[in-house]
Backbone as CSV, one residue per row, in Angstrom:
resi,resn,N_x,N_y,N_z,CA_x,CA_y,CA_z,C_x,C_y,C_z
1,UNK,169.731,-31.547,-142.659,170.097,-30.950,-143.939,169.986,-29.435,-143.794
2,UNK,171.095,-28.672,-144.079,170.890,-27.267,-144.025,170.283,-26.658,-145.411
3,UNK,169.913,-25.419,-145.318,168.855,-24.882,-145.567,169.341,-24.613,-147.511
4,UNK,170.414,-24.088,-147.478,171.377,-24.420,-148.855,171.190,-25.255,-149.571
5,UNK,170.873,-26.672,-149.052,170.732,-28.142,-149.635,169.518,-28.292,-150.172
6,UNK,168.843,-28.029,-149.197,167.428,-28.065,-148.666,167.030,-27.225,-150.043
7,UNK,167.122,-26.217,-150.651,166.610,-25.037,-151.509,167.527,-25.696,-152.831
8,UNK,168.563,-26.323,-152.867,168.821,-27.277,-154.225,168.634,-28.180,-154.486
9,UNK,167.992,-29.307,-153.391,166.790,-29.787,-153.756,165.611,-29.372,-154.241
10,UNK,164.850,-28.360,-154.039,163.345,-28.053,-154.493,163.785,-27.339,-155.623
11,UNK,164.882,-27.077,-155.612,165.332,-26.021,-156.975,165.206,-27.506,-158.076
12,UNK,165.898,-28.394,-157.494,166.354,-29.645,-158.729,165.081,-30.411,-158.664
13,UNK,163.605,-30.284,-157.836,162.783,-31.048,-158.334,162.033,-30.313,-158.862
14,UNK,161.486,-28.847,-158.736,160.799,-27.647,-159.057,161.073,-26.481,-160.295
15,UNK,162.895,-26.359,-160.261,163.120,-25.631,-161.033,162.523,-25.665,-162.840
16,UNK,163.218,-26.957,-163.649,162.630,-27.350,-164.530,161.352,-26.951,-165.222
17,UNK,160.465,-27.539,-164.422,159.008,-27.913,-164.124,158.856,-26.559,-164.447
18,UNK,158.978,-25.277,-163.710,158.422,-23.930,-163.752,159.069,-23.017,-165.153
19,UNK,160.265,-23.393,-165.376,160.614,-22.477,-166.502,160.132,-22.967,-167.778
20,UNK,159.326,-24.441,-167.974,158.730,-24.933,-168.875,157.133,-24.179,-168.977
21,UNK,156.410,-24.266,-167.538,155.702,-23.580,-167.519,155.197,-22.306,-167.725
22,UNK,156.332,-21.522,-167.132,155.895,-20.300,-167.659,155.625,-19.633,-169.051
23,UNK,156.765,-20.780,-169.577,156.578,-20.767,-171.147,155.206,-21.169,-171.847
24,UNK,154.675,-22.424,-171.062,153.155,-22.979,-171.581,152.143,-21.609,-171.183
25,UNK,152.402,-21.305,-170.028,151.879,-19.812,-169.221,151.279,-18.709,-170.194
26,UNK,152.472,-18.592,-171.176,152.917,-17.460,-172.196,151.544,-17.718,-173.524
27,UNK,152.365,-18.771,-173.685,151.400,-19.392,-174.984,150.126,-19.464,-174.947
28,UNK,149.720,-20.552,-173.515,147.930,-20.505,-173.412,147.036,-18.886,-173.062
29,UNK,147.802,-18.199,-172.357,147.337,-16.938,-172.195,147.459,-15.804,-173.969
30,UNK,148.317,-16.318,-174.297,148.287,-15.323,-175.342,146.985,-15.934,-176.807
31,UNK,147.404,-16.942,-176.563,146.043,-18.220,-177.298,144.562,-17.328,-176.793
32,UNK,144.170,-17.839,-175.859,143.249,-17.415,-175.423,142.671,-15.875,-175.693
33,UNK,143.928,-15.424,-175.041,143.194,-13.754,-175.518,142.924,-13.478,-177.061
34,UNK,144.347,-13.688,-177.995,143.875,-13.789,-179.434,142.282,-14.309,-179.743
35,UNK,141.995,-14.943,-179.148,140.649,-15.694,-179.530,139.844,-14.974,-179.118
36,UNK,139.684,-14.609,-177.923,138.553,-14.067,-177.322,138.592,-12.500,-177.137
37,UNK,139.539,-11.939,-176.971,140.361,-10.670,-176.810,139.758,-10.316,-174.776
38,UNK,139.594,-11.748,-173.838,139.163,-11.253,-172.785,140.090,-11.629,-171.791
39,UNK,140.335,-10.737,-170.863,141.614,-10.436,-170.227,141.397,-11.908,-168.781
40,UNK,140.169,-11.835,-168.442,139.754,-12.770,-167.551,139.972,-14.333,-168.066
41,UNK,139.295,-14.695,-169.089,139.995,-15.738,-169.892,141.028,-16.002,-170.102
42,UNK,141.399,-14.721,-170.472,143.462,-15.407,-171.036,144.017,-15.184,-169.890
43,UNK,143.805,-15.228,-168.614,144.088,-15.560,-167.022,144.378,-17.041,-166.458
44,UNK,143.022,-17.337,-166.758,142.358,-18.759,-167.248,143.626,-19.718,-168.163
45,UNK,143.685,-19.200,-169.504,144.448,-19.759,-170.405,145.964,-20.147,-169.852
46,UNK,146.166,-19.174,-169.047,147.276,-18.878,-168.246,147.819,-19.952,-167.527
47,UNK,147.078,-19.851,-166.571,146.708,-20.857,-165.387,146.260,-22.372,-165.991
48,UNK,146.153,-22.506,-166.852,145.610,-24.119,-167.405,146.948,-24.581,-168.530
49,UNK,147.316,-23.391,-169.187,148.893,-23.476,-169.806,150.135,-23.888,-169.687
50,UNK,149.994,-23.009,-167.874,150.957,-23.210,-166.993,150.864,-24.947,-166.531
51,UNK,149.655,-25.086,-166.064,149.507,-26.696,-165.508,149.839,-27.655,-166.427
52,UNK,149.927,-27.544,-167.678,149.926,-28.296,-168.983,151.479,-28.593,-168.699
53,UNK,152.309,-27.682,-169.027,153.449,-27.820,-168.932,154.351,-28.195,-167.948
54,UNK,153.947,-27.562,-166.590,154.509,-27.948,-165.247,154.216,-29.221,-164.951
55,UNK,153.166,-29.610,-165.233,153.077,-31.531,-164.078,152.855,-32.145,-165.484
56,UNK,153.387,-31.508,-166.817,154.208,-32.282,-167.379,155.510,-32.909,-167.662
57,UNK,156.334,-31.854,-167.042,157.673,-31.984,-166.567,157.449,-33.493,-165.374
58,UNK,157.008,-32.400,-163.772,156.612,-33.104,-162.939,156.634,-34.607,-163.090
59,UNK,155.367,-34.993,-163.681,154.715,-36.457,-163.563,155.067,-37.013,-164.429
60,UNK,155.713,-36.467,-165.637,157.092,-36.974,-166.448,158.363,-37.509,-166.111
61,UNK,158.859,-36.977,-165.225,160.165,-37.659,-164.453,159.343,-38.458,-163.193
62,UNK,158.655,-38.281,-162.621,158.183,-39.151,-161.188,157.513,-40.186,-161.979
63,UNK,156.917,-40.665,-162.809,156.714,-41.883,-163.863,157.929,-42.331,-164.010
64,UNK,159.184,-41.577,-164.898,159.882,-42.649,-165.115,161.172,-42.798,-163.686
65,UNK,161.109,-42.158,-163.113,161.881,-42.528,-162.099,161.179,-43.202,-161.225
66,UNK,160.035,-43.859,-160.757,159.455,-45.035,-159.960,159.898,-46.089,-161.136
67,UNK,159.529,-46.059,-162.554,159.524,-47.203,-163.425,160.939,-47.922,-163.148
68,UNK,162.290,-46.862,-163.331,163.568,-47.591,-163.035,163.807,-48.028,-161.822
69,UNK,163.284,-47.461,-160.869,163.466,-47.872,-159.267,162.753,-49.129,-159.016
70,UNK,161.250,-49.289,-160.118,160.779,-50.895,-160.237,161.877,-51.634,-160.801
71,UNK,162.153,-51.699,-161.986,163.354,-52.556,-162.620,164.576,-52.777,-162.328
72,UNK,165.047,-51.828,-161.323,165.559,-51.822,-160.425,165.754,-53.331,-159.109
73,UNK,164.990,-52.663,-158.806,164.274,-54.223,-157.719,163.789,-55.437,-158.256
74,UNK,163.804,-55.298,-159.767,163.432,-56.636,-160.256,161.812,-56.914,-160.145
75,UNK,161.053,-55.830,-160.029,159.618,-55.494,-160.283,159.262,-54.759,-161.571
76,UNK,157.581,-55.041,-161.610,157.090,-54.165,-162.895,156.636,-53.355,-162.059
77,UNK,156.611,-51.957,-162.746,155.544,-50.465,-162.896,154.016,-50.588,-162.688
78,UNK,154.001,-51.532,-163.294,152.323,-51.684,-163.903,151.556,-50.545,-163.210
79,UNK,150.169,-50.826,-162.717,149.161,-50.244,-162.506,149.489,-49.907,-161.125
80,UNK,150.005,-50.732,-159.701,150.276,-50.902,-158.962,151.601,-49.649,-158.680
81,UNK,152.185,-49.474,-159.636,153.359,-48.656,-159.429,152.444,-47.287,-160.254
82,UNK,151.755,-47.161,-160.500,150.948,-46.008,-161.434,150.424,-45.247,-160.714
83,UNK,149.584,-46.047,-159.719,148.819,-45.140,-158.491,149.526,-45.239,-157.181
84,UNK,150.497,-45.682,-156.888,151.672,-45.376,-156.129,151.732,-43.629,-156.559
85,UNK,152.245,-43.737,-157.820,152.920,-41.970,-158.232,151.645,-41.443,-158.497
86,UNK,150.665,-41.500,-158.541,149.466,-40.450,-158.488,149.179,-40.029,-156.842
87,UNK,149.144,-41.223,-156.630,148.936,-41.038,-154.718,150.006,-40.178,-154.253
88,UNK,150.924,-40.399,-154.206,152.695,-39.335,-154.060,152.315,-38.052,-154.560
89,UNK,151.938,-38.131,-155.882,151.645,-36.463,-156.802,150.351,-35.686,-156.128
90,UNK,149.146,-36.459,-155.521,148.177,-35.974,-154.943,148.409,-35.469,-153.798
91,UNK,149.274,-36.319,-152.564,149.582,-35.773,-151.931,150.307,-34.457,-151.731
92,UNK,151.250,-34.470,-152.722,151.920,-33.675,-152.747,151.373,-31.898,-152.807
93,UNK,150.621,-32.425,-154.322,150.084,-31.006,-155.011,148.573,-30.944,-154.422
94,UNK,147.767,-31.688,-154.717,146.522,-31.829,-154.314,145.947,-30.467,-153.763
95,UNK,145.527,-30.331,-152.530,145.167,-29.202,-152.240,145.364,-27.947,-152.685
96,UNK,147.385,-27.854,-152.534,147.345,-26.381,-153.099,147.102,-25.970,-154.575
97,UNK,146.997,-27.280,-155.320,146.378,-26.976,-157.023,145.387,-26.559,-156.874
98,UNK,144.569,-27.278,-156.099,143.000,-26.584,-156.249,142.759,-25.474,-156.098
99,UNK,143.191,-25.322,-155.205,142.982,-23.538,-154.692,143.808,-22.744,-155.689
100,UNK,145.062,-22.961,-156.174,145.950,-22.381,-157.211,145.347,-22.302,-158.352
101,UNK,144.635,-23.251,-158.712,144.103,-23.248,-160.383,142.531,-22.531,-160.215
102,UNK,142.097,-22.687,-159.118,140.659,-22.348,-159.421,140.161,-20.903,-159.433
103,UNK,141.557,-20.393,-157.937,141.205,-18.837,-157.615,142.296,-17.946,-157.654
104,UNK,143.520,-18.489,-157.163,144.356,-17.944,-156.578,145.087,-17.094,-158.078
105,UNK,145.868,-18.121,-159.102,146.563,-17.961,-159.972,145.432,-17.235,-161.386
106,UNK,144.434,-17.951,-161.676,143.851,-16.443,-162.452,143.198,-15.382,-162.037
107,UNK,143.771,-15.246,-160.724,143.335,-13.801,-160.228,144.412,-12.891,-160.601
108,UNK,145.884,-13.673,-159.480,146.820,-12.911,-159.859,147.427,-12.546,-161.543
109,UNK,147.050,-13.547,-162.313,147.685,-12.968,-163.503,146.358,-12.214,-164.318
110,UNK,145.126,-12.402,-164.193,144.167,-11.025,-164.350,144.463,-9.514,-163.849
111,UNK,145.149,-9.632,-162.720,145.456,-8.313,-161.794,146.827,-8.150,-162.224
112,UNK,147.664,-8.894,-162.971,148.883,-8.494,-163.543,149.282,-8.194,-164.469
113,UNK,148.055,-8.714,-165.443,147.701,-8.293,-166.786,147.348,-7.135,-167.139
114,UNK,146.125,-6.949,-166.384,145.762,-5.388,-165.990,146.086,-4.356,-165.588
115,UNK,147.460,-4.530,-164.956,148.432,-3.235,-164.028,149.800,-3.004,-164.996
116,UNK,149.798,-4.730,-165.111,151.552,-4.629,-165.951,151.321,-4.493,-167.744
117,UNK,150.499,-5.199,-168.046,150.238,-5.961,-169.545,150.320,-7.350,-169.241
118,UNK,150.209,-7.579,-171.193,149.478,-9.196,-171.151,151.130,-9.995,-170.451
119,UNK,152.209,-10.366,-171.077,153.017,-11.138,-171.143,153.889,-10.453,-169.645
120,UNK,153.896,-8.838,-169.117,154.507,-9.020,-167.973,153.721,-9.325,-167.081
121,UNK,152.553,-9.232,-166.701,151.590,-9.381,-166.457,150.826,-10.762,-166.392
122,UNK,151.158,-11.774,-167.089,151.304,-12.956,-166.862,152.463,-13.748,-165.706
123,UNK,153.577,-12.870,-166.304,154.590,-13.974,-165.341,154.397,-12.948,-164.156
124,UNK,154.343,-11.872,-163.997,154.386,-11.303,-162.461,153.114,-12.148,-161.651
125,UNK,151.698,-12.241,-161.773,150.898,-12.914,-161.736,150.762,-14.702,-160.938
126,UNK,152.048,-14.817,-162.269,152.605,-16.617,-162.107,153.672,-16.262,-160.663
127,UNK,154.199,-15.268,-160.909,155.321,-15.285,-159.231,154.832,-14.734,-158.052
128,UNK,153.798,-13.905,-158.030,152.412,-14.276,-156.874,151.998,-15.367,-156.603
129,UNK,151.361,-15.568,-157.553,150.785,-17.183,-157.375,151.563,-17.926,-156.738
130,UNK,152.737,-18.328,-157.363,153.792,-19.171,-156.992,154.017,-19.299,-155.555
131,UNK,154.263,-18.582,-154.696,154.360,-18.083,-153.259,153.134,-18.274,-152.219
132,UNK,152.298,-18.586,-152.678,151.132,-19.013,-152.606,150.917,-20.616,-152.433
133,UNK,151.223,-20.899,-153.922,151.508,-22.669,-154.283,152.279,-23.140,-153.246
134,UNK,153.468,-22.289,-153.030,154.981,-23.002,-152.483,154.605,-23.955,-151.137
135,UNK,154.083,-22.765,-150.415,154.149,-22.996,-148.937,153.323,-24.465,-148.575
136,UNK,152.174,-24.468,-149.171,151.718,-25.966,-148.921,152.407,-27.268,-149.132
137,UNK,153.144,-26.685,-150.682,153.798,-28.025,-151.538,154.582,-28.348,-151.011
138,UNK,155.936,-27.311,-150.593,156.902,-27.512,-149.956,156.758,-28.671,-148.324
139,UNK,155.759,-27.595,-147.792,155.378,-28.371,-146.901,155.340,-30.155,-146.662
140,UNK,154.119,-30.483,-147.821,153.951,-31.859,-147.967,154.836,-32.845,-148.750
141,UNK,155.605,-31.883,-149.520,156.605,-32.608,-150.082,157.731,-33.354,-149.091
142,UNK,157.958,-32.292,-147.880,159.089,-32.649,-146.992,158.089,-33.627,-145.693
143,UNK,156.701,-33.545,-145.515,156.215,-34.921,-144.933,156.351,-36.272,-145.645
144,UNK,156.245,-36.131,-147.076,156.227,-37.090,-147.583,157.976,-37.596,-147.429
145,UNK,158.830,-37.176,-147.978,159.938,-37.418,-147.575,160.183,-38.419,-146.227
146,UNK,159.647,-37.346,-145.713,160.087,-37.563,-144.039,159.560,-39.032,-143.954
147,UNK,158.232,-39.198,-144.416,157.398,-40.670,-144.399,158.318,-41.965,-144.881
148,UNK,158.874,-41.617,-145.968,159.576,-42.584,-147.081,160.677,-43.153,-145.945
149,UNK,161.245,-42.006,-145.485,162.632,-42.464,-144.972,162.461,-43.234,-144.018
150,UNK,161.075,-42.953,-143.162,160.878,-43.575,-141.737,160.970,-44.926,-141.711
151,UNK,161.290,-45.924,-141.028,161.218,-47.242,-140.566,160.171,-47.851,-140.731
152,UNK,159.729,-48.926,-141.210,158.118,-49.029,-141.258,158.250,-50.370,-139.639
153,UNK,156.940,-49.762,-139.420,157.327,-50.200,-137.703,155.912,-51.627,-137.769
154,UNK,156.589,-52.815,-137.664,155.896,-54.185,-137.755,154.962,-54.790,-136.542
């Protein structure tokens, strides 16, 4: 798959997901600071805003697209098909969330807040971060792929 394809795929599983977010991004950071008026917090707000919205998109379509691919085959979803797509989503995100939510992403939008303001300063922040996120996700997203397609060898 060339590299064109390759980038409208992650655009068509990623794109969505992020322009929802940045919007949750907007809101929980501006929430937060109203409340507290503290720039480190509404970083925080930021970064937990953003997650609200993004792997709500996310784990919103990968739920119901395993569910039809069960009914599909003439199977149920149930529980069995539930932690199927958590296991898939962990793999996927797992690591680089952690590090993204805990350090990485309310640093950068504290340090973007602080240089740019609150709201440019949020999303410049979120597109640091982002670049950050990518490289792992991307990564494991295209092992996992790679896994699915493989032959299962008996």
């Amino acid at each position: 798959m060339e590299w064109r394809e390759k980038g409208l795929e992650w655009l068509s599983r990623y794109g969505v997901a992020e322009v929802v977010g940045v919007g949750a991004a907007l809101i929980g950071s501006s929430l937060v600071h109203a409340t507290t008026g503290n720039e480190v917090l509404a970083a925080y707000g930021g970064a937990i805003g953003e997650n609200v919205g993004y792997y709500g998109v996310i784990v919103g379509r990968d739920v119901s697209r395993a569910r039809r691919a069960a009914r599909a085959a003439a199977r149920t979803y149930g529980l069995a098909g539930a932690v199927r797509t958590a296991r898939d989503l962990v793999l996927e995100f797992g690591v680089a969330e952690v590090i993204d939510t805990a350090f990485v992403r309310p640093f950068a939008m504290a340090l973007g807040m602080r240089f740019v303001g609150p709201s440019a300063g949020v999303v410049a922040g979120k597109l640091v971060a982002d670049v950050a996120f990518y490289v792992p996700v991307l990564c494991a997203y295209e092992l996992r792929r790679r896994f699915q397609r493989a032959p299962a060898s008996d």
